[in-house]
TORSEMI-784596 format. One record per atom (N, C-alpha, C, O): residue number from 1; residue in one letter; atom name; z, y, x. Coordinates in nm, 2 decimals. Layout:
   resi   resn   name       pz       py       px
    NUM      A     CA        Z        Y        X
...
This chain:
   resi   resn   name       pz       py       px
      1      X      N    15.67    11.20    19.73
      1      X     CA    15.68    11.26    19.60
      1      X      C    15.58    11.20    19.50
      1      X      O    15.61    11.18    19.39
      2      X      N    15.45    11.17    19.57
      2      X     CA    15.36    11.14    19.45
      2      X      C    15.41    10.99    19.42
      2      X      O    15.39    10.94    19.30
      3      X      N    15.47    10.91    19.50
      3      X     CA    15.51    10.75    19.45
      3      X      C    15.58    10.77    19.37
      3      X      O    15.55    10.69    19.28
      4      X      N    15.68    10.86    19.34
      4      X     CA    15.84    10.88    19.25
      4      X      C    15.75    10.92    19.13
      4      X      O    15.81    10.91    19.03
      5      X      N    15.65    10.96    19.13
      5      X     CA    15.58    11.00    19.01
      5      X      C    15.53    10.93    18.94
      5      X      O    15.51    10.91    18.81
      6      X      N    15.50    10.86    19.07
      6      X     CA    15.33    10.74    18.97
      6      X      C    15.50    10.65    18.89
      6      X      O    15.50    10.63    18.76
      7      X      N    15.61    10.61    18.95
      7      X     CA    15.68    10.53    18.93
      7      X      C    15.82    10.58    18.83
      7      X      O    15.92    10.51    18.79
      8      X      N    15.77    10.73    18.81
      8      X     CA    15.84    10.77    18.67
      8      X      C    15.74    10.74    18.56
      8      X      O    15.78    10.69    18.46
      9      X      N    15.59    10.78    18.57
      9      X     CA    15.54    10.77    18.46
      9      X      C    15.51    10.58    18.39
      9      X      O    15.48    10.53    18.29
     10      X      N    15.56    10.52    18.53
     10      X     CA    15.50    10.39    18.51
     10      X      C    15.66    10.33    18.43
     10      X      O    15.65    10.22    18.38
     11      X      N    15.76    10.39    18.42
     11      X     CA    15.88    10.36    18.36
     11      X      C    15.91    10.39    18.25
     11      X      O    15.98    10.32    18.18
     12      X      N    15.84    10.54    18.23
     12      X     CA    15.77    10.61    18.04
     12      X      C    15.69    10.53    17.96
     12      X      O    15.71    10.52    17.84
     13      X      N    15.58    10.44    18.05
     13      X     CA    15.48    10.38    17.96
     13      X      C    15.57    10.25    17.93
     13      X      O    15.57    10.20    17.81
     14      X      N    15.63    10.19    18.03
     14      X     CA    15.77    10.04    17.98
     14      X      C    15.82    10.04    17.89
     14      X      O    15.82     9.96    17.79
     15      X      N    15.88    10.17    17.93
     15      X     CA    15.98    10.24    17.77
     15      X      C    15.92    10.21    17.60
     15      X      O    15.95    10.14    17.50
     16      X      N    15.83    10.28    17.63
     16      X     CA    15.79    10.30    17.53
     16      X      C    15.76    10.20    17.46
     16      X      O    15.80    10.18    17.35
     17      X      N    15.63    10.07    17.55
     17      X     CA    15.62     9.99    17.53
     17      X      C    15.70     9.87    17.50
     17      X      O    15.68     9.80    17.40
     18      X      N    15.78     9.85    17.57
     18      X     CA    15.95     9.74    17.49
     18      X      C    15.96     9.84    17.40
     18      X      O    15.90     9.79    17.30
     19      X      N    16.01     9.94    17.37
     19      X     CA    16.07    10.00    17.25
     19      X      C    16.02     9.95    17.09
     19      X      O    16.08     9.93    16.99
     20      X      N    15.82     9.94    17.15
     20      X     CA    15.72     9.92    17.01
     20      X      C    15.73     9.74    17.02
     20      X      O    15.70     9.68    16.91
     21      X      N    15.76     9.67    17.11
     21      X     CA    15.72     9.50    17.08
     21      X      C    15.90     9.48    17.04
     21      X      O    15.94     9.37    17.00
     22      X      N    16.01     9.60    17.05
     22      X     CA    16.13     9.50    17.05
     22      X      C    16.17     9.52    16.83
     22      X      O    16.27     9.50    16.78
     23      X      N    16.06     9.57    16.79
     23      X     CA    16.07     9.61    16.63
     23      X      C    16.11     9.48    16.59
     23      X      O    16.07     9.37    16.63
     24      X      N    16.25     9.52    16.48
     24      X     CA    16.31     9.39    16.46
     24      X      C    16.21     9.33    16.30
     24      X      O    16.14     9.42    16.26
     25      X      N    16.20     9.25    16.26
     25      X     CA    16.14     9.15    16.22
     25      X      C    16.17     9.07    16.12
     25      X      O    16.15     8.95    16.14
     26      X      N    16.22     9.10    15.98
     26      X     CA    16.28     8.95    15.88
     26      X      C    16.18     8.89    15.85
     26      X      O    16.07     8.93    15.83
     27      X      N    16.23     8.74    15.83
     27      X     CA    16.16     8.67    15.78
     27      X      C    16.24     8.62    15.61
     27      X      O    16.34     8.56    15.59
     28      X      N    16.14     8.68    15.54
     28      X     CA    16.17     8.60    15.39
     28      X      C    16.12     8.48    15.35
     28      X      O    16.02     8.50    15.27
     29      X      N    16.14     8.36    15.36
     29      X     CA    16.06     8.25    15.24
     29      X      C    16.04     8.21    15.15
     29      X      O    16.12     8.12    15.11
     30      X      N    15.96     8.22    15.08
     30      X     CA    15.88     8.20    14.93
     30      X      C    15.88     8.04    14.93
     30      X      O    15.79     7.97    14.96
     31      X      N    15.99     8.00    14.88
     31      X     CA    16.03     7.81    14.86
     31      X      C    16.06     7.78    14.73
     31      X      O    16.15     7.86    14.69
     32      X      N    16.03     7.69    14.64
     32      X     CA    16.09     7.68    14.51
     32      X      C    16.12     7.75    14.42
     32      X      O    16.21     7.76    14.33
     33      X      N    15.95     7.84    14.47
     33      X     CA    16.01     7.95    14.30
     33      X      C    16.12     8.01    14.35
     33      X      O    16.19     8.03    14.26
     34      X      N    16.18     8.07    14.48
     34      X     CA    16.26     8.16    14.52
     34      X      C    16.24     8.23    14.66
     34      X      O    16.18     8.19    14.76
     35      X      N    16.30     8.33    14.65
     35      X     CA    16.27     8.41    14.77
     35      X      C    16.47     8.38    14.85
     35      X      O    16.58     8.41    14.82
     36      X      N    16.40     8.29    15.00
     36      X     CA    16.49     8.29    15.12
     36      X      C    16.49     8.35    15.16
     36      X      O    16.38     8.40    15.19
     37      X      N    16.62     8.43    15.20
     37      X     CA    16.73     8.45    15.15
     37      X      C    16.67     8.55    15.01
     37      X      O    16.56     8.59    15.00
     38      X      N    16.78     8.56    14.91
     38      X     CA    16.72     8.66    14.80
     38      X      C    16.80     8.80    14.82
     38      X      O    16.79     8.89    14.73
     39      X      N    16.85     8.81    14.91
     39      X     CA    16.90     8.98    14.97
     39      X      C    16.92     9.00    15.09
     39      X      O    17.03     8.96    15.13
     40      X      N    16.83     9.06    15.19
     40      X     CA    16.84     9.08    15.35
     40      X      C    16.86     9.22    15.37
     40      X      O    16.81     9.31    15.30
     41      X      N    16.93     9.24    15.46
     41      X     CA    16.97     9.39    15.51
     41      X      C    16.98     9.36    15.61
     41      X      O    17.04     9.27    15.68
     42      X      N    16.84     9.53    15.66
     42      X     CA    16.78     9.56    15.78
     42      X      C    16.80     9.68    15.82
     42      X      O    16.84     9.77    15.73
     43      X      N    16.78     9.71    15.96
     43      X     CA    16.74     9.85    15.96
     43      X      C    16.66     9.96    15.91
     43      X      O    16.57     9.95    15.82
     44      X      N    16.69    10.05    15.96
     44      X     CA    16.55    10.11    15.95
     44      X      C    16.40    10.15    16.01
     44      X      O    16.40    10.19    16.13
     45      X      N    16.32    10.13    15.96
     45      X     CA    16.24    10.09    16.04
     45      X      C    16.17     9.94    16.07
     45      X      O    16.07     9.92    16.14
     46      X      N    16.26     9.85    15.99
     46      X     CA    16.26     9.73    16.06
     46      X      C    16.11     9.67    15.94
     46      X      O    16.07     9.76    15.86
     47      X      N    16.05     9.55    15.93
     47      X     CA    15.92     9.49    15.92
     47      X      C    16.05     9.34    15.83
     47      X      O    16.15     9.27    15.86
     48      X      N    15.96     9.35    15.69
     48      X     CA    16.02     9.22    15.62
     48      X      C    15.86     9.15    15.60
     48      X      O    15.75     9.19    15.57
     49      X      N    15.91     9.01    15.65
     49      X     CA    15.76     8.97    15.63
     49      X      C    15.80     8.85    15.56
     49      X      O    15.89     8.77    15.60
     50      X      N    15.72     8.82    15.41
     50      X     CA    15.74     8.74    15.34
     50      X      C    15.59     8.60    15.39
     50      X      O    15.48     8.63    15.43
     51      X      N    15.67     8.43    15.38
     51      X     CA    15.58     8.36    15.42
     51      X      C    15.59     8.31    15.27
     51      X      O    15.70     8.30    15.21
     52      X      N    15.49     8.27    15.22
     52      X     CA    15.43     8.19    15.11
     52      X      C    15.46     8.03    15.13
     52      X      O    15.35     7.99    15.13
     53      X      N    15.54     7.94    15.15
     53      X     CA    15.59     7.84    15.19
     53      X      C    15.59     7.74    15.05
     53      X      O    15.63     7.63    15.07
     54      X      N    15.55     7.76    14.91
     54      X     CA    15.56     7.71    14.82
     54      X      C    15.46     7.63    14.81
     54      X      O    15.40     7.62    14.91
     55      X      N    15.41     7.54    14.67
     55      X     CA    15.29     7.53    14.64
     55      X      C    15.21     7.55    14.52
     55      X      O    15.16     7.47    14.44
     56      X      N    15.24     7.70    14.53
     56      X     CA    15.19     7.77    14.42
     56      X      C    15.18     7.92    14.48
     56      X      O    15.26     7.97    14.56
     57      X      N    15.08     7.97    14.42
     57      X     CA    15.04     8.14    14.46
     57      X      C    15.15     8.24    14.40
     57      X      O    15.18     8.23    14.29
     58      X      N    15.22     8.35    14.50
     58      X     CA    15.30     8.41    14.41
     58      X      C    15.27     8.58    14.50
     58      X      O    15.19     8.59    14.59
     59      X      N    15.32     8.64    14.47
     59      X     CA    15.34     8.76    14.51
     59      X      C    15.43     8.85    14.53
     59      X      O    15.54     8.83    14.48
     60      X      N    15.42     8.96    14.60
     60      X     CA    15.54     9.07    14.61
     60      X      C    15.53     9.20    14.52
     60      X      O    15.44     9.28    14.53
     61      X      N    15.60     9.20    14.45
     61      X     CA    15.60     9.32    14.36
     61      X      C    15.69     9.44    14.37
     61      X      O    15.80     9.42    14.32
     62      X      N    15.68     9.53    14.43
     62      X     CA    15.79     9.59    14.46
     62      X      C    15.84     9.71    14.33
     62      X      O    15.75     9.79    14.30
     63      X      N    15.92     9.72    14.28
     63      X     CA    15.96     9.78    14.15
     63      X      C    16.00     9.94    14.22
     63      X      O    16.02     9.97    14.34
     64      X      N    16.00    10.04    14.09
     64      X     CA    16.03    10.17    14.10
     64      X      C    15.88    10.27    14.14
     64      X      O    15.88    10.39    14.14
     65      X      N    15.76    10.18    14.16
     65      X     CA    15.65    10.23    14.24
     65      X      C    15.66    10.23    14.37
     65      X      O    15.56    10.28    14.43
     66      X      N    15.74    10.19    14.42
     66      X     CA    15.74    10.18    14.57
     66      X      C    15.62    10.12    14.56
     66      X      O    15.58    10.03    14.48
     67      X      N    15.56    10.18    14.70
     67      X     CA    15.43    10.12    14.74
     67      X      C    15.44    10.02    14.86
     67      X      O    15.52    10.06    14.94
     68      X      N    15.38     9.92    14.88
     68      X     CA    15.38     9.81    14.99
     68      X      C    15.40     9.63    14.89
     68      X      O    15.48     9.54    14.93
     69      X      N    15.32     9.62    14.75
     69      X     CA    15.34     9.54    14.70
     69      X      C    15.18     9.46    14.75
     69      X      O    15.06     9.49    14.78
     70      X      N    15.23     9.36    14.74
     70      X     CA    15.12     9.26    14.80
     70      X      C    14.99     9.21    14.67
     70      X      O    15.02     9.22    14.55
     71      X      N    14.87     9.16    14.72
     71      X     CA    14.80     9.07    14.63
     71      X      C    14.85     8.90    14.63
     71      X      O    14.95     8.85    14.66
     72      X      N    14.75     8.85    14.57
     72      X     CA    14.82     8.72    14.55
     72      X      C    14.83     8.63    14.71
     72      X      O    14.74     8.63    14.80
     73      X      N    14.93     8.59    14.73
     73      X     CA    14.97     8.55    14.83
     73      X      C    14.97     8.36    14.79
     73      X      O    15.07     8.31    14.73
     74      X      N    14.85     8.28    14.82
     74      X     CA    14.85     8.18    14.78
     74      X      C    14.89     8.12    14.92
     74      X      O    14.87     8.18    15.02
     75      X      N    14.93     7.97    14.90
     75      X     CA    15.00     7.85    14.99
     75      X      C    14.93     7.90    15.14
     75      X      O    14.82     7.91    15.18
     76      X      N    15.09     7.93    15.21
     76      X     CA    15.08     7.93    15.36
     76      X      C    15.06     8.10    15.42
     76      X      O    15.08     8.14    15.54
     77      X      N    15.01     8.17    15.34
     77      X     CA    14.95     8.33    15.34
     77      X      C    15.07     8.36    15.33
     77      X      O    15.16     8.30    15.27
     78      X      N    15.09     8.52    15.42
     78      X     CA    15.21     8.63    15.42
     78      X      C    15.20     8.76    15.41
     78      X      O    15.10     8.80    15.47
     79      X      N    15.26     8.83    15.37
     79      X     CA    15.24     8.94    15.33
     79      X      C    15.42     9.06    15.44
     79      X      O    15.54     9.03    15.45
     80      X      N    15.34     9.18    15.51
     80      X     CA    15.50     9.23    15.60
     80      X      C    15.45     9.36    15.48
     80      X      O    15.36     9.37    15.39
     81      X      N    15.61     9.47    15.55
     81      X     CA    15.61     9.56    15.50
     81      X      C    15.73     9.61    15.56
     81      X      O    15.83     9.54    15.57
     82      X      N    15.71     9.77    15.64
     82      X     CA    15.81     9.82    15.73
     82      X      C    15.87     9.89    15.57
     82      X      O    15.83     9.90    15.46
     83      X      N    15.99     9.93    15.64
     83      X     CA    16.08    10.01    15.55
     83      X      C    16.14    10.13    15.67
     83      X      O    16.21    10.14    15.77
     84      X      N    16.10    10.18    15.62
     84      X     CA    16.17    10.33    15.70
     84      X      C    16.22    10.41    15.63
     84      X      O    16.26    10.51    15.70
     85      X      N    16.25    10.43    15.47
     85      X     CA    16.36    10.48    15.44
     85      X      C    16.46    10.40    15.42
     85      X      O    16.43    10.29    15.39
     86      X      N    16.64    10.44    15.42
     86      X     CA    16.72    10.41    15.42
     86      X      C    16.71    10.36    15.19
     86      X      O    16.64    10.41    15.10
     87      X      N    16.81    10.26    15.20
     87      X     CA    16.82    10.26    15.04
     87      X      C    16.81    10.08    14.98
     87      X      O    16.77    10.00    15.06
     88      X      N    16.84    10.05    14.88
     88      X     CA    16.83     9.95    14.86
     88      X      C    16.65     9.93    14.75
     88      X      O    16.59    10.02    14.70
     89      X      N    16.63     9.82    14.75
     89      X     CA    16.51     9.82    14.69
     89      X      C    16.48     9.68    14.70
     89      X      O    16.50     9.60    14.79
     90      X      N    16.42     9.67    14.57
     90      X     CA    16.44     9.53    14.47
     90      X      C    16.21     9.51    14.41
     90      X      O    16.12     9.59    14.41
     91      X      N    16.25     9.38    14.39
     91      X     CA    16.11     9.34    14.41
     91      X      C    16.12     9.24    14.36
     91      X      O    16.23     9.17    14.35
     92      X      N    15.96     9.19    14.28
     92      X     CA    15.96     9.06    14.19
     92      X      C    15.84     8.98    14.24
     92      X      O    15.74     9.01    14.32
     93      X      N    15.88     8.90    14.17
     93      X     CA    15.69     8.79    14.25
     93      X      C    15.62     8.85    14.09
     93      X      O    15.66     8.84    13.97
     94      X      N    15.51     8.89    14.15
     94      X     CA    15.39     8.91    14.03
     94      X      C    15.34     8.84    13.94
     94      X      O    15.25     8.88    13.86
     95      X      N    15.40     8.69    13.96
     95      X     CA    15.33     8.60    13.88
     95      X      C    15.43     8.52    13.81
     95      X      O    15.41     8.45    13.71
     96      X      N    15.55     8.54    13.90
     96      X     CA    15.67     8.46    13.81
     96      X      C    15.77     8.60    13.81
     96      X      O    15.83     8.63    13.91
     97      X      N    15.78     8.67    13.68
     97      X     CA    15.89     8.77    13.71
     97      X      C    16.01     8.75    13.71
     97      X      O    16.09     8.83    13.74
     98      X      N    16.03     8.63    13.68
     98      X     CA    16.18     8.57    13.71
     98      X      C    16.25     8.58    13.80
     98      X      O    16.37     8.61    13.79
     99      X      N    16.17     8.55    13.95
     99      X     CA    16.20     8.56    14.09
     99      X      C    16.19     8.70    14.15
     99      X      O    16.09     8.78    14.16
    100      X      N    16.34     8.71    14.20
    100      X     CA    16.40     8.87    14.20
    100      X      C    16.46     8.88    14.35
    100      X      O    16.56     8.82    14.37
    101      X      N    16.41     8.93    14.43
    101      X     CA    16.46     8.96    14.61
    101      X      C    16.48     9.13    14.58
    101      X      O    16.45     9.22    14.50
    102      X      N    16.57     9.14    14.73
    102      X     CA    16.66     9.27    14.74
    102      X      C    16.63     9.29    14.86
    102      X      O    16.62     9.19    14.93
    103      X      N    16.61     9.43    14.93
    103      X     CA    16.65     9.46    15.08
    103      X      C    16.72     9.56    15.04
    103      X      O    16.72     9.63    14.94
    104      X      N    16.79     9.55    15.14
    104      X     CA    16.91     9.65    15.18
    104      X      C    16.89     9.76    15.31
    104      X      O    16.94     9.72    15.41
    105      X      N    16.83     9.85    15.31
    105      X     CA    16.79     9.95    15.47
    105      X      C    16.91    10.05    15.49
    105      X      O    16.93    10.13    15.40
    106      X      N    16.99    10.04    15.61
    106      X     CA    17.08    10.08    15.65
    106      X      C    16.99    10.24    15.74
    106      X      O    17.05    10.32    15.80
């Protein structure tokens, strides 16, 4: 009885743990004065992580007040940000407002 134990609880802590390392993950890239891809749809829950890949400093601005907008993100620096509510939501680089990215959270 006590092995079936130690080897339930040892199957709760697996669980749990794959559950936290299998968080899905986008990757955005900051290239040419544009954000790669410029519209990703994720889950919820899921981690958008912007790489600074340019060569020039830009940033994440996220519009509406949503909070999770970044500081300056200069050459090679990245900036994540989970989304856990459902909804679409739009975001500018802080330094070039021209440059306009979209997530989509299902």
């Amino acid at each position: 009885m006590r092995r079936s134990a130690i080897l339930l609880v040892l199957g709760l802590v697996l669980a749990v743990l794959g559950s936290a390392f299998a968080q899905q993950v986008t990757v955005v890239d900051i290239r040419d004065f544009a954000f790669e891809p410029h519209e990703v749809k994720v889950t919820n829950g899921a981690t958008v992580r912007w790489v600074n890949r340019d060569s020039a400093p830009h940033s994440i601005a996220m519009e509406g007040g949503r909070p999770g907008s970044s500081g300056q993100l200069d050459p090679g620096k990245e900036h994540a940000l989970t989304f856990s509510d459902a909804g679409r939501f739009t975001y500018r680089c802080g330094v070039h407002p021209t440059m306009l990215g979209i997530i989509v959270v299902d």
